[in-house]
C-alpha positions as CSV (number, residue, x, y, z in Angstrom):
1,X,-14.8,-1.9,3.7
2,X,-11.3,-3.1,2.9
3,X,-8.4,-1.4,5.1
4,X,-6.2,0.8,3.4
5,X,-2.9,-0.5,2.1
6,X,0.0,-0.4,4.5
7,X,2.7,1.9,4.5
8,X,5.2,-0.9,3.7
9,X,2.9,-2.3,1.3
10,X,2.4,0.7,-0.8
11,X,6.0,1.5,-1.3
12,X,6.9,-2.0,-2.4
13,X,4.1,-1.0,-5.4
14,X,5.7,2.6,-5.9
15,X,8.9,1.1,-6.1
16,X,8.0,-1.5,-8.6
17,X,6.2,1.3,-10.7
18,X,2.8,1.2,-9.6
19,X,2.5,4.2,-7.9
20,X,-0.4,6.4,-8.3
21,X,-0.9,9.0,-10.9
22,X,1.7,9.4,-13.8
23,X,1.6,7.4,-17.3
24,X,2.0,3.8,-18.1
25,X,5.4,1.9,-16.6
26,X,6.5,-0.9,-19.3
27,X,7.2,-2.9,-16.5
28,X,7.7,-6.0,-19.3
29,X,11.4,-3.8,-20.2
30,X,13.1,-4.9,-17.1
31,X,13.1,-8.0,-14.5
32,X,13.6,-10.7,-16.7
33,X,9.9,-11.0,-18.1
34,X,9.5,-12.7,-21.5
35,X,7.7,-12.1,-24.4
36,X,6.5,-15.5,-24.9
37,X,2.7,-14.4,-23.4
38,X,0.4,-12.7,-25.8
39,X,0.0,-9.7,-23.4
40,X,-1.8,-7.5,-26.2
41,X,-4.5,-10.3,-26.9
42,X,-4.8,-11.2,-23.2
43,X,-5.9,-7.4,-22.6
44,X,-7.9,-7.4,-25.3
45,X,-10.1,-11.3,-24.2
46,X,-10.3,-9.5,-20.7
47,X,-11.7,-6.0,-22.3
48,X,-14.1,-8.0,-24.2
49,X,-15.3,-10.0,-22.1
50,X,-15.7,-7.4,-18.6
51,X,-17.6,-5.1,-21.6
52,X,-20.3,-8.0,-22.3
53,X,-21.1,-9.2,-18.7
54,X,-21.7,-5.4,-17.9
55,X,-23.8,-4.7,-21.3
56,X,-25.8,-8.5,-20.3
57,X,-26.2,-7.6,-16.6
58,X,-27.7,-4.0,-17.9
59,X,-29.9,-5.4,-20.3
60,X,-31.4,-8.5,-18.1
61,X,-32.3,-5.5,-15.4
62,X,-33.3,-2.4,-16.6
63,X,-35.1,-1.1,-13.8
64,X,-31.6,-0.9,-12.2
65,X,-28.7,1.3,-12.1
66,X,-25.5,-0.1,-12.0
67,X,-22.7,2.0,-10.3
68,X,-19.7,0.0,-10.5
69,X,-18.4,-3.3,-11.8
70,X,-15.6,-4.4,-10.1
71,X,-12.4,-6.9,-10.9
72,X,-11.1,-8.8,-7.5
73,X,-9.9,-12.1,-5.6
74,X,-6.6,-12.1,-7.5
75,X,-4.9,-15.6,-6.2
76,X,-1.4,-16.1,-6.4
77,X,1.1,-18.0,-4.9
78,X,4.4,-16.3,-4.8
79,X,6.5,-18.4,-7.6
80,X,3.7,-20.4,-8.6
81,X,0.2,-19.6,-9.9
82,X,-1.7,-16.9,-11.1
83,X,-5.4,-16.4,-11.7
84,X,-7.7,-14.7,-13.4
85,X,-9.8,-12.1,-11.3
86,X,-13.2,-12.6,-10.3
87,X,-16.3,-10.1,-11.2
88,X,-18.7,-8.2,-9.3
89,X,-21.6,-5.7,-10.1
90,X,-23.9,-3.8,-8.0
91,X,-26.3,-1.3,-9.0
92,X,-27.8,1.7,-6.6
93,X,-31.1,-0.4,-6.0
94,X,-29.8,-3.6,-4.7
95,X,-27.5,-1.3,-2.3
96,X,-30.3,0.3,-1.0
97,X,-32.4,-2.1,-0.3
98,X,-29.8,-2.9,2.2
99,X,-29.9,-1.5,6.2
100,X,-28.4,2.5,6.2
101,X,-26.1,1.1,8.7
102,X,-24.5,-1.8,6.3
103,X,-24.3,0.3,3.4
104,X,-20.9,2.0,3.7
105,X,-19.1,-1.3,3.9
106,X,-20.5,-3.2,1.2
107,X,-20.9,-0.2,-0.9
108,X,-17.0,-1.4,-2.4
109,X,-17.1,-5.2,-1.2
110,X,-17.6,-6.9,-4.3
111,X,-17.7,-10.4,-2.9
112,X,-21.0,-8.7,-0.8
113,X,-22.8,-8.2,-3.8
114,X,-25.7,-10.1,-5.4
115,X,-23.8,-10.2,-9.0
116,X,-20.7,-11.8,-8.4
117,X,-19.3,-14.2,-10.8
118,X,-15.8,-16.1,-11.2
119,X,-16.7,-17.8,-14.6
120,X,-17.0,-14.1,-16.3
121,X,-14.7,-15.3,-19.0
122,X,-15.6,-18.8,-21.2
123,X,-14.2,-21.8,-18.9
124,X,-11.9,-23.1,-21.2
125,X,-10.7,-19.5,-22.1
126,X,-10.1,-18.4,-18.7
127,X,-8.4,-21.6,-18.1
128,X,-6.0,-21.3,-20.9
129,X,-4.9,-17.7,-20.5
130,X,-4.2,-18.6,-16.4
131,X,-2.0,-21.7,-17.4
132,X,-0.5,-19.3,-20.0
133,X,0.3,-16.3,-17.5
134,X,1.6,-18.9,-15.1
135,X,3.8,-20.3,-17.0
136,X,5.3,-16.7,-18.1
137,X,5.7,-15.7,-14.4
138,X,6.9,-19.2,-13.2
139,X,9.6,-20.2,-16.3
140,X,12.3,-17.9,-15.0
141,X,13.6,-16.5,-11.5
142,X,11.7,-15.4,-9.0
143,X,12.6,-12.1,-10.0
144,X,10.7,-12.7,-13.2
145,X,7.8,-13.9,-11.4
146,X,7.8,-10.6,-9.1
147,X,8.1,-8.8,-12.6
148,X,5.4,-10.7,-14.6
149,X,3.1,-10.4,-11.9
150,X,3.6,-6.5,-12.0
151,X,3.1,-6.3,-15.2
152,X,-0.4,-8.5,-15.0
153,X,-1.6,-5.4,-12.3
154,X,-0.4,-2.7,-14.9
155,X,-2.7,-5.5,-17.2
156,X,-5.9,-5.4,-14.9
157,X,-5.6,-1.3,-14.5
158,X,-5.5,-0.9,-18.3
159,X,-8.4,-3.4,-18.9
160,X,-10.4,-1.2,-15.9
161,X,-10.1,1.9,-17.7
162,X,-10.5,0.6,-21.2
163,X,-13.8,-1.2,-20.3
164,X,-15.2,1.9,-18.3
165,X,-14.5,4.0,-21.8
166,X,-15.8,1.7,-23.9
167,X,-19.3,0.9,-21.7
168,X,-19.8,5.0,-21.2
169,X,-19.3,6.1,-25.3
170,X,-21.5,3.1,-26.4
171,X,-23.9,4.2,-24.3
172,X,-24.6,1.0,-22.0
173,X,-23.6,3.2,-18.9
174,X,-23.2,6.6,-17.6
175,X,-20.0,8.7,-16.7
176,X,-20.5,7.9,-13.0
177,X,-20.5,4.2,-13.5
178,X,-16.8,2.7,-12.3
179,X,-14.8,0.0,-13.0
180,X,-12.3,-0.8,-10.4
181,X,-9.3,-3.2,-9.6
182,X,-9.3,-4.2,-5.8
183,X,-6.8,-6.4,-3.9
184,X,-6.2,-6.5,-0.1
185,X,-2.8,-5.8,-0.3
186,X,-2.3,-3.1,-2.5
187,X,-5.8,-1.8,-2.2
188,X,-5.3,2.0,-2.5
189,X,-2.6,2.4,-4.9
190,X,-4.0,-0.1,-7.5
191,X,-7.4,2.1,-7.0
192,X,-5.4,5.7,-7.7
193,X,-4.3,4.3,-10.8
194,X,-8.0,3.2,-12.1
195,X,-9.9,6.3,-11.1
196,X,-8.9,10.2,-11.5
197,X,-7.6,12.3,-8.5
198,X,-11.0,13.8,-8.2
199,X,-12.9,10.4,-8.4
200,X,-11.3,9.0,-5.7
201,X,-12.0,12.1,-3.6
202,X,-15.3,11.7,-4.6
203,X,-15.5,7.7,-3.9
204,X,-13.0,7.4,-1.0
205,X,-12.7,11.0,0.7
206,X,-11.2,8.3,3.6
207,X,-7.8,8.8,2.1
208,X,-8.0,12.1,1.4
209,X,-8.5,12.5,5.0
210,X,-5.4,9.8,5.7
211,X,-3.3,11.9,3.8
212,X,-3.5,15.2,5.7
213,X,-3.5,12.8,9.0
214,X,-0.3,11.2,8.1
215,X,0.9,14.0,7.0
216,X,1.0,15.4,10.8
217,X,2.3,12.5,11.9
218,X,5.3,12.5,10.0
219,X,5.5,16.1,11.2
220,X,5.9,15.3,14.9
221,X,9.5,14.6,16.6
222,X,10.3,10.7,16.7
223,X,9.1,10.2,20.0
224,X,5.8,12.0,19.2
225,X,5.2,10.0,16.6
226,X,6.2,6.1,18.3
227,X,3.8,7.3,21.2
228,X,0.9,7.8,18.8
229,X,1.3,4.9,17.1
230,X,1.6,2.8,20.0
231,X,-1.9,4.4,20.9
232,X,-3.0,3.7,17.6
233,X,-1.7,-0.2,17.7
234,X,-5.3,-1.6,18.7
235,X,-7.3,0.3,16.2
236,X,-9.5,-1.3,14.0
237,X,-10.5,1.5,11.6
238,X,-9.3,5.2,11.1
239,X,-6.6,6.6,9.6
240,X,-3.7,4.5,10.7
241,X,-5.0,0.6,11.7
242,X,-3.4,-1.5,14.5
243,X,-1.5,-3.2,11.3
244,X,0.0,-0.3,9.9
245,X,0.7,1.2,13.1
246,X,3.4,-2.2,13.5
247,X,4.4,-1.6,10.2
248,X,5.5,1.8,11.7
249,X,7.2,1.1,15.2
250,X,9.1,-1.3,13.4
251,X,9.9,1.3,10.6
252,X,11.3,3.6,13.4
253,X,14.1,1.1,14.6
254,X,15.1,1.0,18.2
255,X,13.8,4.7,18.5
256,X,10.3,3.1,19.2
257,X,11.6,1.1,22.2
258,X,10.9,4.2,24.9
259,X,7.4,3.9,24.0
260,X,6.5,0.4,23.5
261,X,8.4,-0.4,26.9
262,X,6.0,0.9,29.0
263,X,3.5,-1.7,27.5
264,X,5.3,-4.5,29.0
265,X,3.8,-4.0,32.3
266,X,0.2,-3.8,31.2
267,X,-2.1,-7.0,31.2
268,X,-3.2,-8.2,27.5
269,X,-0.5,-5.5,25.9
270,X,2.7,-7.0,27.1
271,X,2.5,-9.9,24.5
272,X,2.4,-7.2,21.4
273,X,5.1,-4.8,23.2
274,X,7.4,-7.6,23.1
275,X,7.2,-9.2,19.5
276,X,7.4,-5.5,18.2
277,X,10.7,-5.1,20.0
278,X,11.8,-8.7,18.8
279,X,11.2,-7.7,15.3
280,X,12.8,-4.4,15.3
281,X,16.1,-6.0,17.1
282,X,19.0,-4.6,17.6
283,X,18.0,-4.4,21.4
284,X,20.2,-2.3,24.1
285,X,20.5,-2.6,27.6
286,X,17.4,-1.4,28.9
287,X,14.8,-3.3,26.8
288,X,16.6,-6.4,27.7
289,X,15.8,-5.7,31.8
290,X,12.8,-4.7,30.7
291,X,12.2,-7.6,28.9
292,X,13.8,-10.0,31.3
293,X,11.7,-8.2,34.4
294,X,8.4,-8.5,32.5
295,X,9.5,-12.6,31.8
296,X,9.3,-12.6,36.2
297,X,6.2,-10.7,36.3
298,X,3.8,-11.6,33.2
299,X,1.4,-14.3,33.5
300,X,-0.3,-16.4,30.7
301,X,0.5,-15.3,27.0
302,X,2.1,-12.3,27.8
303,X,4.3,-14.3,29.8
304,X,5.1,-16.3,26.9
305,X,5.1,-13.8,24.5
306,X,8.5,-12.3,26.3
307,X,10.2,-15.1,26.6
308,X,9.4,-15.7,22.8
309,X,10.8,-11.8,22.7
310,X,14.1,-12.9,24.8
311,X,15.0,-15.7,22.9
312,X,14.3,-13.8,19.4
313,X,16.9,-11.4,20.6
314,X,19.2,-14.0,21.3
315,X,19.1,-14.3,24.7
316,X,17.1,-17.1,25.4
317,X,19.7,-17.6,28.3
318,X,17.9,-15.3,30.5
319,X,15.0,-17.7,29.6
320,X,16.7,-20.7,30.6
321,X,18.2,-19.4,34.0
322,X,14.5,-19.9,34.7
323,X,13.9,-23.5,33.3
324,X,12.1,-24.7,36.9
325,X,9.8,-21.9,37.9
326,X,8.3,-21.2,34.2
327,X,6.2,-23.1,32.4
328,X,7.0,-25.9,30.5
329,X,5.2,-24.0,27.6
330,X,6.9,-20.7,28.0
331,X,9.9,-22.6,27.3
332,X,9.0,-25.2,24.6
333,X,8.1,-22.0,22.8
334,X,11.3,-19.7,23.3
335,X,13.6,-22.3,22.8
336,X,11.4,-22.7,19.2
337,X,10.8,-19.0,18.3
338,X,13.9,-17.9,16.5
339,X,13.5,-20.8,14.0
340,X,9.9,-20.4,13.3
341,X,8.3,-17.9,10.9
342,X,7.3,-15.0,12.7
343,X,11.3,-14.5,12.8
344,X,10.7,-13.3,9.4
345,X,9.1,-9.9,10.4
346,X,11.9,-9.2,12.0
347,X,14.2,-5.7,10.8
348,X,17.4,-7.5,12.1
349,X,17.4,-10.6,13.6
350,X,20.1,-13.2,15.0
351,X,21.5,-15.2,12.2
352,X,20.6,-18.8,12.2
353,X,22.0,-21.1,14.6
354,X,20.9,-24.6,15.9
355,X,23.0,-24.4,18.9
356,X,21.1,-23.2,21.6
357,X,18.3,-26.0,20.5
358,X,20.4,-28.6,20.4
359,X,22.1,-27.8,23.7
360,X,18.1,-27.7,24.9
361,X,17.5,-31.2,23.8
362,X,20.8,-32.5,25.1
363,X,20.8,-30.9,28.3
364,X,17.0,-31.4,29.3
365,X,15.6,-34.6,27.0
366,X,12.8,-34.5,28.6
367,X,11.6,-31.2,26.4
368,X,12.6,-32.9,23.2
369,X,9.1,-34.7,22.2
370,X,7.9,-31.0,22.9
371,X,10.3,-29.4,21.0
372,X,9.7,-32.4,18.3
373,X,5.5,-31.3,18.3
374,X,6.4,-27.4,18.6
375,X,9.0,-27.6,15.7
376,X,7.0,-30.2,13.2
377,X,7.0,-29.4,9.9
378,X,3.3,-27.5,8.5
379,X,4.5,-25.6,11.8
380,X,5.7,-22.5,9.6
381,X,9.7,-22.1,9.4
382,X,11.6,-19.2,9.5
383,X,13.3,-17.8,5.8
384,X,16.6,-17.9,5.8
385,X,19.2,-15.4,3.5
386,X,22.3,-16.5,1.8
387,X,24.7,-16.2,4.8
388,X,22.7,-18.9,6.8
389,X,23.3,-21.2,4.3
390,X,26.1,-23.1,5.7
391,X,24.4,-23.3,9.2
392,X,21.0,-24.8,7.6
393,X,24.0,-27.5,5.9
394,X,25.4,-27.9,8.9
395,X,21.8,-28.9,10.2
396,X,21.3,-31.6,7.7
397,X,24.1,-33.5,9.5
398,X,22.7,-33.1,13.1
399,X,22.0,-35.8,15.1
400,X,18.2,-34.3,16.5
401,X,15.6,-35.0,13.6
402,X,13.9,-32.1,14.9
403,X,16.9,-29.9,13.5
404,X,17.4,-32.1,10.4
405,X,13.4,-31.5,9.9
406,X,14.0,-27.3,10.2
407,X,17.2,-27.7,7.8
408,X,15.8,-29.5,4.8
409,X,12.5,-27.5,4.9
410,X,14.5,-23.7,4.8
411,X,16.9,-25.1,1.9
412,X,13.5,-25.8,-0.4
413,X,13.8,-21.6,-1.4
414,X,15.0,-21.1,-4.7
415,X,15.0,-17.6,-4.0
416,X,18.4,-18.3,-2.4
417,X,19.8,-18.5,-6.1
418,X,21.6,-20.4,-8.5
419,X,24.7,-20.2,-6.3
420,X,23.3,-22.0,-3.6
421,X,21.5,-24.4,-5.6
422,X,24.5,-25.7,-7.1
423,X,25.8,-26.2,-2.8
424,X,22.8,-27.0,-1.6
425,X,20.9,-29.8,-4.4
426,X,23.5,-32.9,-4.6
427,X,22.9,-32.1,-0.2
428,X,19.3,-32.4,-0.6
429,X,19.8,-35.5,-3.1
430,X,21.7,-37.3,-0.3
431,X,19.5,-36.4,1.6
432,X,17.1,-38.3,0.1
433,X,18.7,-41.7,-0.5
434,X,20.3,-41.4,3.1
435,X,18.5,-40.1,5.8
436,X,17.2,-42.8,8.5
437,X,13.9,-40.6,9.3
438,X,11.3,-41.3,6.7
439,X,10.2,-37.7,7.0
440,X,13.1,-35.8,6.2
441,X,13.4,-37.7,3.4
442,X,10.1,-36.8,2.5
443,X,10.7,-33.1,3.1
444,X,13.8,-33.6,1.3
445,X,11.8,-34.4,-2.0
446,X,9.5,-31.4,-1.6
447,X,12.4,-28.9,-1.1
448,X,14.3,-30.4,-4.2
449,X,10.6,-29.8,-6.1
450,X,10.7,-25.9,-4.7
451,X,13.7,-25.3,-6.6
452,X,11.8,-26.3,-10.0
453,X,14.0,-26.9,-13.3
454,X,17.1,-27.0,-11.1
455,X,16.5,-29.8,-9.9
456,X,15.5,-31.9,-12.8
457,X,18.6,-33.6,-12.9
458,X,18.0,-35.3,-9.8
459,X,15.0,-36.9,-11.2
460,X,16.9,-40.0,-11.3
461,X,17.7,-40.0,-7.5
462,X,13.2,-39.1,-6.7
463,X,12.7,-41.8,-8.8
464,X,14.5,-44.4,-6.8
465,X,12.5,-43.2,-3.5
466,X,9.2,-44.9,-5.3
467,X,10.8,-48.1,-3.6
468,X,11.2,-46.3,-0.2
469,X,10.0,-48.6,2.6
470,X,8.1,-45.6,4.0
471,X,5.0,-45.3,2.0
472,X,4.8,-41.4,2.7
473,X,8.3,-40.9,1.0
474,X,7.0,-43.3,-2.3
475,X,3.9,-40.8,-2.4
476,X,5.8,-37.6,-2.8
477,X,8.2,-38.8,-4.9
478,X,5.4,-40.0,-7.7
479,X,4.3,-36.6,-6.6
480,X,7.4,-34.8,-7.4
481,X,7.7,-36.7,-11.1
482,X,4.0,-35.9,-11.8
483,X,5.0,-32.0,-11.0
484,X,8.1,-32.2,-12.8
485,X,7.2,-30.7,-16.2
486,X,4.8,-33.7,-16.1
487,X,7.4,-36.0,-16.2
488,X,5.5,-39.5,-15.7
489,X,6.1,-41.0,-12.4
């Protein structure tokens, strides 16, 4: 059975005006979302179609009784496509004819089931309307492309509850039978809006009983409350998972930092103590000697983990005073953690700064070609905000590839705006046409095609790279021009 939705998760939905219960939100008012997509038609092909694989998978079994049809496996790619869900069916039979024991988890796992179709919708007309939604979310800002794809869940919950109406008063099913809209991350809310508040008491009395449990929670005094859900933070199932139990200590601030202290001197628990208090931040005085004790006395990943921790909080000195007893890997990896993605978990994190790693590479050479492989692009790089701009700019001039590799890469995010588009795209153009490593000039291409229409007037500037000597840059530049609008290579 899927895990609930996160705390963090579920108000990210309320906020955007999918929050359970209440009437329809015309989220296509606000956020920048166009009217070029037929939204009215697309609901109705969608309606349509859901209504006759239901009425067809009724009719070819009629010794069956289906319960619930179900719309999942959403893709997307934040900025870029969108598709089409897939369908699934299962009837009471096929579920029993299943173990007791497996029942209750693929009772509501769609993919589980024996009738599970992405082709629900004609080929050419499921193809069409994705190109068409994705070119509605994708034409504008990112904010548009938030927006659009809010409005296409507000979509899917419509098209539940329509089909479901439309199935029980022609007769093809009964009351009971359910047509739901599921999705990993906003699982719960997206199923409160499809199903009544007595339905989903009925279907999933599991957050019923979260409810009143998280209720109590919130009840207790803040230390209460970080103790419980450090107790909670290896839990698998019940009414607060190890996830969401994170989600919390990092909620609470440095006021979780009594609680998830104590961790740092237990075996196999000290590596998650420590990334929680990286990514809450803001550390004082006593969880950095905790920290830089645990660096003496951890072993193995929890060893590593700390340092990771030290470094995050920008002390990777106390890491350093240490350079010939720890391992080599312990310190490859916390002179590399504050660039590399899991920064961006982080409540409040030291700004970017390529200092400390180039003072690394200057003062002990030896751990650059480690650095190089820790630090390689595919790696996964930090995101950067608006007031590390001129520090990732800075990197582009650096003499270390390795910090000329991170800089190009965190520049590629046109969610930095059209402010720092106009600073940052004549840079990555240089870039380009200048750079000795054949990579970063490679790299330097793909961020300039992250930026989209912005960065159509350096076509010109891609197009010369076709006669790079390095056969990796030529490829992603006829890339690039193939991706541009289709603009032939």
């Amino acid at each position: 059975m899927y895990d609930v939705i996160n705390e963090a998760g579920l108000r990210r939905m309320e906020g955007a005006g999918l929050a359970a219960g209440g009437g329809e939100v015309a989220w296509g008012q606000d956020g920048g979302v166009a009217v070029g997509l037929d939204w009215a038609g697309f609901e109705c092909a969608l309606v349509d179609a859901l209504v006759q694989a239901v009425r067809s998978a009724v009719a070819e079994h009629p010794g069956e009784r289906f319960y619930a049809a179900v719309l999942d496996g959403v893709y997307r790619e934040t900025d870029g496509q969108i598709t089409l869900p897939n369908l699934g069916m299962n009837s009471i039979e096929a579920l029993a004819q299943l173990p007791v024991e497996d029942q209750a988890d693929v009772r509501w796992s769609a993919a589980d089931w024996e009738y599970y179709d992405d082709e629900w919708l004609a080929e050419d007309l499921a193809r069409d309307w994705e190109r068409q939604l994705t070119a509605e979310a994708c034409r504008g800002t990112m904010r548009q492309w938030e927006a659009t794809f809010r409005r296409y869940l507000s979509m899917l919950v419509r098209v539940c509850k329509r089909s479901r109406e439309v199935l029980r008063t022609s007769g093809v099913t009964d009351r009971d039978f359910v047509v739901l809209l599921l999705d990993d991350e906003y699982h719960e809310v997206l199923i409160k809006r499809v199903l009544t508040k007595g339905e989903v008491s009925r279907y999933f009395p599991g957050y019923d009983q979260r409810a009143v449990e998280l209720a109590r929670i919130g009840a207790l005094p803040v230390a209460e409350r970080a103790a419980y859900y450090v107790a909670r933070l290896e839990a698998v199932d019940g009414p607060v998972s190890g996830e969401e139990a994170e989600v919390a200590l990092r909620d609470l601030g440095p006021a979780a930092f009594p609680a998830l202290i104590p961790m740092l001197a237990q075996k196999e628990r000290a590596w998650k103590a420590a990334k929680l208090l990286a990514d809450i931040g803001q550390p004082d005085d006593d969880t950095v000697r905790a920290l830089h004790a645990a660096l003496t006395r951890c072993e193995g990943p929890d060893q590593s983990w700390v340092a990771c921790a030290l470094a995050r909080l920008g002390r990777l000195d106390l890491v350093l005073d240490q350079i010939d007893r720890l391992p080599r890997e312990v310190v490859v990896g916390a002179v590399a953690a504050p660039y590399t993605s899991f920064r961006n978990q982080a409540i409040a994190a030291p700004r970017l700064d390529y200092r400390p790693l180039q003072d690394v590479i200057e003062r002990w050479p030896a751990y650059a070609p480690a650095l190089a492989e820790e630090l390689k692009p595919g790696r996964g790089y930090c995101d950067i905000t608006v007031d590390e701009v001129d520090e990732a700019i800075r990197g582009l001039a650096s003499p270390h590839v390795v910090i000329r590799w991170h800089a190009v890469c965190v520049l590629g995010e046109r969610r930095l705006g059209a402010t720092v588009a106009r600073r940052v795209l004549p840079l990555l153009g240089q870039t380009v046409s200048q750079d000795p490593d054949a990579t970063v000039r490679r790299l330097a291409i793909l961020s300039l095609l992250w930026w989209r229409k912005d960065s159509h007037r350096y076509a010109n500037v891609v197009r010369e790279a076709l006669n790079d000597p390095a056969a990796e840059v030529r490829e992603v530049a006829a890339y690039w021009l193939r991706e541009q609008d289709g603009r032939p290579a």
